[in-house]
C-alpha distance (Angstrom), angle and dihedral (degrees) to the residues before:
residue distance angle dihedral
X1 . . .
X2 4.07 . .
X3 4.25 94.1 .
X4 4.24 80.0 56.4
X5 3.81 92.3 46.4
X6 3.67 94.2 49.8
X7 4.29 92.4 42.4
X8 3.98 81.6 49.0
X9 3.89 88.6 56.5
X10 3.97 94.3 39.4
X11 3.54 87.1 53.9
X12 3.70 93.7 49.0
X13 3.67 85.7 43.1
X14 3.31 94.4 -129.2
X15 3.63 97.2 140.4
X16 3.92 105.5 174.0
X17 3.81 86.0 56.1
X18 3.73 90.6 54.3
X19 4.31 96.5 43.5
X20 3.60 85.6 54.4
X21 3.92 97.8 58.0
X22 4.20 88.0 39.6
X23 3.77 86.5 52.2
X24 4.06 95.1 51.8
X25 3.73 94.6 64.7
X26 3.99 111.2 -2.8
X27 3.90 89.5 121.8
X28 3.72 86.9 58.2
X29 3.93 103.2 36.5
X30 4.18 116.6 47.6
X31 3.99 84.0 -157.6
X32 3.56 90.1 60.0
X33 3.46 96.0 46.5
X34 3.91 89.3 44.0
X35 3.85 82.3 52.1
X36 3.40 94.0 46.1
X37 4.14 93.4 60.1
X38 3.41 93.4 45.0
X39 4.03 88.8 57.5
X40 3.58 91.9 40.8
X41 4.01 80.9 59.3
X42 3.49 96.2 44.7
X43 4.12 88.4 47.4
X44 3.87 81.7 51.0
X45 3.72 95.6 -124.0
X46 3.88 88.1 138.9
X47 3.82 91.1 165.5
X48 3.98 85.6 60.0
X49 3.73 94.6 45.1
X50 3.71 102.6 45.0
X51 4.27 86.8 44.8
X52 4.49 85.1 49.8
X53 4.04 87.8 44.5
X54 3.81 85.1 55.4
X55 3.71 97.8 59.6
X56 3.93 97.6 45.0
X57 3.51 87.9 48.1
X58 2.92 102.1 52.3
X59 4.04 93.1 48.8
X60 4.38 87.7 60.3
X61 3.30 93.2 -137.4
X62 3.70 117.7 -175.6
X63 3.83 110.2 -175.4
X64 4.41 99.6 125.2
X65 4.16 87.1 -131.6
X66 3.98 95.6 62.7
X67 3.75 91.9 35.9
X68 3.87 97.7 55.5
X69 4.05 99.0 60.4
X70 3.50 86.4 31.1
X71 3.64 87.3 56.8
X72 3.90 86.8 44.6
X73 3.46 86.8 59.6
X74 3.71 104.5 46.5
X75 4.03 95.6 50.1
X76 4.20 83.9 53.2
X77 3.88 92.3 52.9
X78 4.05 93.2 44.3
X79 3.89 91.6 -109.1
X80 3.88 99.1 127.4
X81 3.58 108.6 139.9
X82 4.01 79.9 51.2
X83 3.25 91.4 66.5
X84 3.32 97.0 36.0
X85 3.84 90.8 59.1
X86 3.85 84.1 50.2
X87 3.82 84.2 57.8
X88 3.72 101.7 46.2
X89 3.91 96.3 52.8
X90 3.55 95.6 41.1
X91 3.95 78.8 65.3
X92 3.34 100.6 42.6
X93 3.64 90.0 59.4
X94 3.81 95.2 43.8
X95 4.26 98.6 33.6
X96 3.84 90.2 162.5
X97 4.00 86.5 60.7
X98 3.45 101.1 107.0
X99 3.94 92.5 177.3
X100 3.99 84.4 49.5
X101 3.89 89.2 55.3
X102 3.97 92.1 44.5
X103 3.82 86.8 50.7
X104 4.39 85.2 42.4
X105 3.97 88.0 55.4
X106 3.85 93.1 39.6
X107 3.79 92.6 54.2
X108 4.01 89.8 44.6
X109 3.58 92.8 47.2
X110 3.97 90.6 59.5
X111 4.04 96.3 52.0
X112 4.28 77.5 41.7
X113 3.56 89.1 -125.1
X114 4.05 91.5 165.2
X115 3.36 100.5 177.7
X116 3.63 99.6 53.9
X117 3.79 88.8 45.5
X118 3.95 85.3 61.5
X119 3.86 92.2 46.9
X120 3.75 94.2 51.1
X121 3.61 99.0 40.4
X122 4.41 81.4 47.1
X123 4.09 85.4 58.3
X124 3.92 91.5 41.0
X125 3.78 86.1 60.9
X126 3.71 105.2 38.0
X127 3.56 78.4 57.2
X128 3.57 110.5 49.0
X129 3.80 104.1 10.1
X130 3.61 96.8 -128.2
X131 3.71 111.1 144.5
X132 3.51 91.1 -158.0
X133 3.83 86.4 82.7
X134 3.86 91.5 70.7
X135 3.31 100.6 37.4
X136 4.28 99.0 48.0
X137 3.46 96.6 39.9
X138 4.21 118.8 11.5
X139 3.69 88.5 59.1
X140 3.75 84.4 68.0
């Protein structure tokens, strides 16, 4: 319920709203503290957002909800092939993940890494058999 309630205030833009409900519990919930970097950003308190990026980075998670507004947050402060790193272990440790290897090709595609694009979206087939795989993204 709190990730939704701080979206709902990102969305709204209301930006104190949503730093207050990161703050309650972001030492307990990675979301939250994903969240709370991406408002930081948003607030433009870069300083405070690249210094929160830092700590979840360094921790590797590789649960899909902290990664995406980390992500978010990353690609605003230039840090791509940060969070592209993020990306590819997340699906190294979860190969079967085929949203994980979507997101893995995604975040390769953006630094236009082409050949790893090709490799991933090689693994996303041999494990699903879905030809779309090849055709979407090793054509790249």
């Amino acid at each position: 319920e709190a990730p939704q309630r701080v979206y709902d205030a990102l969305d709204a833009r209301n930006y104190k709203t949503a730093l207050k409900l990161c703050d309650k519990n972001a030492k307990k919930n990675p979301v939250l503290a994903a969240l709370r970097c991406l408002t930081l950003q948003r607030m433009r308190r870069l300083s405070e957002a690249a210094e929160a990026c830092n700590d979840l980075v360094t921790k590797g998670y590789t649960d899909e909800n902290v990664l995406a507004p980390l992500t978010m947050c990353l690609n605003a402060l230039n840090r791509d092939g940060e969070a592209t790193t993020l990306w590819a272990n997340a699906y190294q440790a979860k190969p079967t993940d085929a949203s994980l290897g979507r997101r893995v090709c995604a975040a390769h595609a953006r630094q236009q890494d082409w050949p790893h694009v090709r490799s991933v979206a090689a693994a996303l087939y041999k494990s699903t058999k879905d030809v779309g795989y090849l055709r979407r993204f090793a054509a790249a």
